[in-house]
N, C-alpha and C positions, 0 to 999 in steps of 0.2 A: 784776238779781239773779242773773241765769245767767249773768253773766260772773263776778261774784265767787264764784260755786258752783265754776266753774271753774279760776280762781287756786286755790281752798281745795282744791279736788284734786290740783293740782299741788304745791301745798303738803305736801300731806298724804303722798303720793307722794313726793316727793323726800326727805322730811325721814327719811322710814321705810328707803329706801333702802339696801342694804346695800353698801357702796364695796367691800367685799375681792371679794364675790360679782362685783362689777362687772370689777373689774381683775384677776380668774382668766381671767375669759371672756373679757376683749379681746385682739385680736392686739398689740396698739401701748397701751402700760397708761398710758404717758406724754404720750399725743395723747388716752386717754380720757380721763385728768385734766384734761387743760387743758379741754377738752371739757365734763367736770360742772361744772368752776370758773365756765364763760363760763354754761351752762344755770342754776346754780343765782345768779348774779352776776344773771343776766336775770331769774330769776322772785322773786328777795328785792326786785327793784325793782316787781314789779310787781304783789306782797304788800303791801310800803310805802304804794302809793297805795292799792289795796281796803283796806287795812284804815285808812285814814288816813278814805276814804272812808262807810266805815258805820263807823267811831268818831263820822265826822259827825252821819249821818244820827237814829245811837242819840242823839245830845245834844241834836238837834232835838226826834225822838222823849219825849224825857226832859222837854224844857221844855213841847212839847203836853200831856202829862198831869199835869205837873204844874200849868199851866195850868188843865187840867179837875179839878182834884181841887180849886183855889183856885175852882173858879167853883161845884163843888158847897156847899163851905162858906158862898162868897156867899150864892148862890139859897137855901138852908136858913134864912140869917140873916136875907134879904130876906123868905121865907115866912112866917118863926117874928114879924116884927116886924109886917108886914101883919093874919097871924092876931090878934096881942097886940092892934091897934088896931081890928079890927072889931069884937073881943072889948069894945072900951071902947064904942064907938058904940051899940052893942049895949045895953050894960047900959046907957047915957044914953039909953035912946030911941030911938035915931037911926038907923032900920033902915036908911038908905038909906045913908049914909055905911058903916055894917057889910058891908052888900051889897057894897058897891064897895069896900071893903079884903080882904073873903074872896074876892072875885075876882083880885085883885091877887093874893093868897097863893097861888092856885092855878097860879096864871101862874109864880109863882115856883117852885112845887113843880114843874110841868113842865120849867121849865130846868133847875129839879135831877136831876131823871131824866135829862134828854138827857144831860148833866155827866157824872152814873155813868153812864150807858151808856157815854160816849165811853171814860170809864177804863176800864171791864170789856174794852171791845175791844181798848185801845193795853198795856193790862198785860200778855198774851200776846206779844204782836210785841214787846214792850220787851225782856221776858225771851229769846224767839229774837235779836234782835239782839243782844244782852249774851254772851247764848253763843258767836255766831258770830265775836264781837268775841276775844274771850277766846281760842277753836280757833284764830282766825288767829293770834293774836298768840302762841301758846306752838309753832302751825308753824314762824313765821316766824323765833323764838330756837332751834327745832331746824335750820333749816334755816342760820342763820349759824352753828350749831356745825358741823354738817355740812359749811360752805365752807371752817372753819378748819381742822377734820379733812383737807379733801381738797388744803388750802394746805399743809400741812403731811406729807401721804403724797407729793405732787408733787415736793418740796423730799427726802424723802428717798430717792426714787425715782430723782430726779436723783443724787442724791450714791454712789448703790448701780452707778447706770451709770458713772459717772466710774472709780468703784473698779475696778470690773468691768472695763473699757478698760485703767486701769492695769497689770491683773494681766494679761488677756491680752499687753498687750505684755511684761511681763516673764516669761511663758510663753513667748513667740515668742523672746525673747532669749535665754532658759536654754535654748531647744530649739534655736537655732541654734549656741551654743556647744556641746551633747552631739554636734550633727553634726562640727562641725568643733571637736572635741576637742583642743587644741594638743600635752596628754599624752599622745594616742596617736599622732601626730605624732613625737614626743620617743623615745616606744617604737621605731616604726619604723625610725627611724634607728640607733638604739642596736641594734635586728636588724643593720640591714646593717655596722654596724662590724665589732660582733661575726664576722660573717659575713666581711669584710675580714679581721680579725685572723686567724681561724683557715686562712682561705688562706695568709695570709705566713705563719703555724708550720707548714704543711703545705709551703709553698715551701723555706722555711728548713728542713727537716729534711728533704725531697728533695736539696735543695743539698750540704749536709751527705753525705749516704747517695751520691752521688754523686761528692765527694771522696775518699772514704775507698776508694774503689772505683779511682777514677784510679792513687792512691797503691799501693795492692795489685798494679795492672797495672806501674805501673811499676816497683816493686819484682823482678817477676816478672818483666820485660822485662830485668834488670838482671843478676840469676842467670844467664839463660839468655846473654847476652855474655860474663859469665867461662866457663861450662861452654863457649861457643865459643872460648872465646880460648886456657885452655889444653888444650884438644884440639890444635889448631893447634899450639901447641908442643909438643907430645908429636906429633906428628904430623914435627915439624920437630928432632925427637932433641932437644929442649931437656927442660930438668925442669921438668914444668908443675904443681909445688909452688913459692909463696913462697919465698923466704929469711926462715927462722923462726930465729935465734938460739937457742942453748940456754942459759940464767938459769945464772948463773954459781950454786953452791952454798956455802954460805958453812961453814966447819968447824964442827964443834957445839967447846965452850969445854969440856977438859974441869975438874971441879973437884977 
């Protein structure tokens, strides 16, 4: 009986159980589940046989008293029929033959007393075993809801880690590609061209300012040879004026 008191606590206990309270407080929610699956997979087996057990016992129980409650009616019929025939002996005369059936009846009323007694004492333990019958067995449909429940948190517990994994990696992914950006990459370059170009327009208009400069020297290198050359000839009694022609002038018409 203590061991089935036992079961029924554990029963009772588990079935009450509150899973989310459970899997707040584990570090590993997914080893706890598997964990109350195996706990609760163990003790519905070992609910099955207690209460398979004193379902036994209670139908044993059931047939002794019911037993005794058929043996009360006997002994009652057997007394009630003894009494009838002393009663007869009696009124024929027959004191001795009455004597020995009203003793008979007594004997029978005795058994009938033992009879109800036996029921008055099995009717209490009938009814405790009926109840404890009943307590297990509405445990033991808490407790297979309870493994469906926890079959079924496992299963989406799982499916929330897959998810979860999923996204980290495509976390890791989007955060590797922000590092190594190929657009700003793209940028960069488009800096240093930029940066090329405006040297060659800074070269190229150097170049340029440089030309125009050459051309002026030389220019002025050029002056300065006539202004020697006809020194020279003024120097040398020559005329260091050209030979300029004078434009012939043509007569106005008159009319």
């Amino acid at each position: 009986m203590a061991e089935k008191q036992s079961i029924f606590g554990r029963v009772a206990q588990l079935a009450k159980a509150n899973i989310n309270a459970l899997l707040d407080r584990a570090e590993d929610p997914q080893k706890m589940i598997d964990q109350l699956v195996r706990d609760y997979t163990n003790n519905i087996a070992e609910a099955e046989k207690a209460i398979a057990q004193t379902i036994g016992n209670l139908r044993l129980a059931e047939q002794d008293y019911n037993e005794d409650v058929t043996a009360v009616e006997e002994w009652g019929s057997k007394a009630k029929s003894a009494s009838q025939m002393a009663d007869k002996y009696r009124a024929s005369g027959d004191a001795t033959n009455a004597d020995k059936f009203d003793k008979l009846a007594k004997v029978a009323l005795g058994k009938m007393i033992d009879a109800e007694n036996e029921v008055k004492r099995e009717q209490p333990m009938i009814e405790s075993q009926r109840a404890t019958a009943e307590q297990l067995k509405s445990g033991l449909a808490s407790m297979k809801d309870k493994l469906n429940e926890l079959k079924g948190k496992r299963d989406q517990l799982v499916a929330r880690q897959k998810s979860a994994e999923a996204q980290m990696q495509v976390q890791s992914a989007v955060a590797s590609i922000n590092v190594l950006d190929p657009t700003s990459e793209v940028s960069r370059f488009e800096d240093i061209v930029k940066r090329q170009e405006a040297q060659a327009m800074g070269q190229a208009e150097l170049a340029a300012s440089s030309f125009d400069s050459q051309f002026a020297a030389l220019e002025s290198a050029d002056d300065e040879i006539e202004v020697e050359a006809r020194l020279a000839a003024l120097k040398s009694g020559s005329n260091p004026a050209p030979a300029i022609s004078p434009m012939a002038v043509t007569p106005a018409i008159e009319s």
